[in-house]
Residue, then its C-alpha position, 0 to 999 in steps of 0.5 A: x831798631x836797636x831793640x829788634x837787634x838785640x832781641x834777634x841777637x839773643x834769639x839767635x844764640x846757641x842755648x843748648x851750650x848755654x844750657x850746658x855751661x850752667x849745669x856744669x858750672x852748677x855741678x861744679x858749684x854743688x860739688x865744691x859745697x860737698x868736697x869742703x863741707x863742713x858741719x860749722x859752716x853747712x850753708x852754701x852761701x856762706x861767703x867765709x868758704x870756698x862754695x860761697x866765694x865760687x858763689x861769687x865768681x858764678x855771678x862775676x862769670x855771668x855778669x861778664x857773659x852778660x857784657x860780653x852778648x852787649x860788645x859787637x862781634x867785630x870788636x875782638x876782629x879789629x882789636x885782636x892784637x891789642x888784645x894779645x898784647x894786654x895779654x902779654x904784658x900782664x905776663x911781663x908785669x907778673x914776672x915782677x910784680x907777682x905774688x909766689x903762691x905754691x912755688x910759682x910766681x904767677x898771681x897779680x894781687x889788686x886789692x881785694x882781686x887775685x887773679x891768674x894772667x898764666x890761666x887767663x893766657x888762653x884767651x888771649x892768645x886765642x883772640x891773638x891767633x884768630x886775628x892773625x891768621x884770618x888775614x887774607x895773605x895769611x898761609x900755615x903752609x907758608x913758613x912766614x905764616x907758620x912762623x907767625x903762628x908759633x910765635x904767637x903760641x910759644x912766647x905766652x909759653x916760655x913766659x908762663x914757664x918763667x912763672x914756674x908755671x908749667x902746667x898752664x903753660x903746656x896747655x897752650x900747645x893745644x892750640x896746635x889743633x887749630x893750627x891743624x884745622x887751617x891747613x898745617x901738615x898732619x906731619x906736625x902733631x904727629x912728630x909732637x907727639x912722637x917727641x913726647x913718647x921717645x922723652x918718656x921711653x928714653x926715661x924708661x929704657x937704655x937709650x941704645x934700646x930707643x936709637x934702634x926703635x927710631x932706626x927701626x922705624x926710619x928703615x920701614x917707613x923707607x921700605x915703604x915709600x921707596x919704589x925699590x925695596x931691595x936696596x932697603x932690604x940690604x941697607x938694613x943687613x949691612x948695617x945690623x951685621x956689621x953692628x953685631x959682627x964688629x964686636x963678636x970677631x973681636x972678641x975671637x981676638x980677645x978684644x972687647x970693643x965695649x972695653x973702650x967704647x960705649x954700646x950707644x957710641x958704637x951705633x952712633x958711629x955707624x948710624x953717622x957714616x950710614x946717614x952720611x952716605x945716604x944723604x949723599x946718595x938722597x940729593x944725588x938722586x933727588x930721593x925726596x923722602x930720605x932727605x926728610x928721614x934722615x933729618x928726622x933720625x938726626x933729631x931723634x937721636x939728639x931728643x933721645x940724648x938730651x933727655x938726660x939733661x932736660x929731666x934732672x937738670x931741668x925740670x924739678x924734683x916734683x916734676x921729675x916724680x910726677x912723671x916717674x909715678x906716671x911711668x911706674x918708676x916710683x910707686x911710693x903710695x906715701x910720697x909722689x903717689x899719693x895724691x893719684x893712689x887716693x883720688x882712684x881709691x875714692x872713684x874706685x870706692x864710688x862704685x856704679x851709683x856713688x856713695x850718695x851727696x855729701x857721704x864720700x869718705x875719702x874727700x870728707x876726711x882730706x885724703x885726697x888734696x886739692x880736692x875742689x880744684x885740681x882733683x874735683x873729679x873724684x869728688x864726683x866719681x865717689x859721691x856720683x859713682x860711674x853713672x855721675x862721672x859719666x855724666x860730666x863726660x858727657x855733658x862736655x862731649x856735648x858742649x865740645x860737639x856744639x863748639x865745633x857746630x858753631x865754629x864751622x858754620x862761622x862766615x868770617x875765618x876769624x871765628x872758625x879759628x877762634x871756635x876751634x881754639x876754645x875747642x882745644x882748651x876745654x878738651x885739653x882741660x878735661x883730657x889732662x884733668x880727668x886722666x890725672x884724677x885715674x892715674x893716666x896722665x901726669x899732675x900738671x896742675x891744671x882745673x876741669x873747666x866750669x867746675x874746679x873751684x876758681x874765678x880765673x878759671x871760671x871767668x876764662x873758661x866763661x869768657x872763651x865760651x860767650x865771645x864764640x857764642x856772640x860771634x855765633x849769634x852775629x853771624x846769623 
């Protein structure tokens, strides 16, 4: 009998993301060999390189797979918060116990195992998150439940920052995307992803030019949702007026205004006395749509001037230069740049085909850095050209196709939530990966899934994978 069900638990597998995941692990594997080649050692198994030990965290990867098809599917149901906290205390112990590596504090040595617990938070908040809110009383739109779910994002978060580790701790807001599938107010990703571009314009701009975007935008989503425009209309004209003729009447009177008070002080005042008299009217007149507005402008106005302080105070200088090389502020080719400007010559130089296996010059001769981990797409876009980049894309397009089949189709809300957790790792992964190899996205420091040299990642990544390909094939 339990013959016949292993049989039908391998038969009932999702071969096609199996087959996925060993190319793009091969791809990954043939890529290092070619970013690290060296004539001494031209062997691909030699374990004294970085390709023979990836060669070793292939086989640990699938021994895991392995054990993890063997490990009943309700396992991770009813141990999901053990799970989550053996997660979170190897995030405490590190903190102490840690190994600093790169200026982060975030590597557990045990003998001749190093790993990462940051790159391994993944699945466990994963796992964590699929087991709290698959209860049956569990409700996003409730703010218990929202709460519940936020926690159990944002304390592996604020850990991981403890480790100076920044980039692995970002990627846990990706999570937000199953919060989203499960019921959360579209609202949310929206207002975070407005946070991120007024952080950014507000590096870029006078924060005078930003307050009256966001008023700009507050006084036409108010034209719209109000069923009268012309008290919108006006409100708006009064308030452009008064901040415009204010300072040119005094200036009749020899009286410069901006002499003693700032510009942004100045439309702080008035947007205080306008904001006040609008909530008033708002709960007066039980205009449900300016009680959420206004709240929204006052934190708006409070991200904008806070901007300041959090990007030179609080985050580093390589920090600070990665997102001023982003924005273009700095464009040193020779400093913060660097390693951007050489991985797009190397892609550039690929062409349509590639420069042909083991023949990129860029890679070859250490221009770019971290060229097996962070930085391996660029390996592939010079020896592959447009034609292999492309084929990665798509074979992660595939794979991530497939994880959202398998994640709907699940019976037990515990997978579906868990299927669309992988989901958003991997895409998060390659989006940030890809887009900091081509200078679109800020170096946060992150791998590319099943390819980026690594057995933390390449065991996460695999682990994250085959609990959903068990729990899919269990559902049969």
């Amino acid at each position: 009998m339990r013959r016949r069900r292993d049989h039908l638990l391998f038969k009932n597998l999702d071969w096609w993301s199996i087959a996925t995941y060993l190319l793009l692990v091969f791809i990954g594997w043939v890529s290092i060999f070619s970013a690290v080649y060296d004539p001494e050692h031209s062997h691909i198994f030699d374990t004294s390189q970085r390709y023979g030990m990836q060669m070793i965290w292939m086989f640990g990867a699938w021994l895991l797979a392995f054990v993890v098809l063997l490990i009943p599917a309700r396992t991770y149901v009813l141990y999901s918060n053990l799970i989550y906290f053996i997660g979170i205390l190897l995030l405490v112990v590190v903190l102490f116990l840690g190994v600093e590596r790169s200026g982060s504090r975030s590597w557990l040595v045990l003998g001749p195992i190093h790993f990462q617990p940051a790159e391994m938070s993944k699945l466990f908040v994963a796992i964590g998150l699929a087991g709290v809110m698959s209860r049956p009383h569990f409700h996003i739109q409730n703010r218990r439940g929202f709460l519940q779910a936020a926690f159990l994002i944002l304390f592996p978060m604020a850990l991981i920052f403890l480790q100076k580790e920044a980039g692995l701790a970002v990627v846990l807001t990706a999570f937000v995307v199953v919060l989203y599938r499960e019921g959360l107010s579209g609202w949310v990703p929206i207002m975070g992803i407005v946070a991120v571009v007024l952080f950014l314009l507000s590096i870029l701009w006078d924060p005078v030019y930003v307050l009256w975007l966001c008023l700009g935008v507050v006084f036409f989503i108010g034209f719209l949702e109000s069923p009268k425009k012309r008290p919108v209309l006006i409100t708006a004209l009064i308030f452009a007026s008064v901040y415009f003729a204010v300072p040119l009447a005094l200036k009749l009177f020899s009286v410069d205004l901006f002499s003693y008070i700032k510009k942004y002080q100045w439309f702080l005042a008035l947007a205080g006395v306008l904001s006040a008299t609008l909530l008033v009217i708002a709960f007066k007149n039980k205009i449900t749509y300016l009680k959420v507005l206004l709240p929204v402008f006052a934190g708006c106005v409070l991200l904008v001037f806070s901007v300041d302080y959090v990007f030179n105070k609080a985050l580093k200088p390589h920090q600070q230069a990665r997102i001023e090389t982003l924005l273009g502020i700095d464009t040193d080719i020779y400093g913060s740049g660097y390693n951007v400007y050489q991985s797009k010559v190397a892609i550039g130089s690929g062409g349509l085909t590639g420069k042909g296996f083991l023949q990129g010059t860029q890679t070859k001769y250490n221009f770019v850095p971290e060229q097996s981990t962070d930085f391996i797409f660029c390996s592939i876009g010079e020896e592959w050209g447009f034609v292999g980049a492309l084929l990665v894309i798509s074979l992660y397009a595939f794979l991530l196709f497939r994880i959202i089949i398998m994640a709907e189709r699940q019976r037990h809300p515990f997978g579906r939530i868990y299927g669309y957790g992988v989901a958003a790792c991997v895409f998060f992964h390659v989006f940030i990966n890809v887009g900091m190899t081509i200078g679109l996205t800020p170096v946060i420091g992150i791998t590319l899934p099943f390819i980026s040299y690594g057995g933390s990642s390449l065991w996460t990544f695999t682990l994250l994978l085959f609990i959903l390909l068990k729990l899919d094939a269990s559902n049969y």
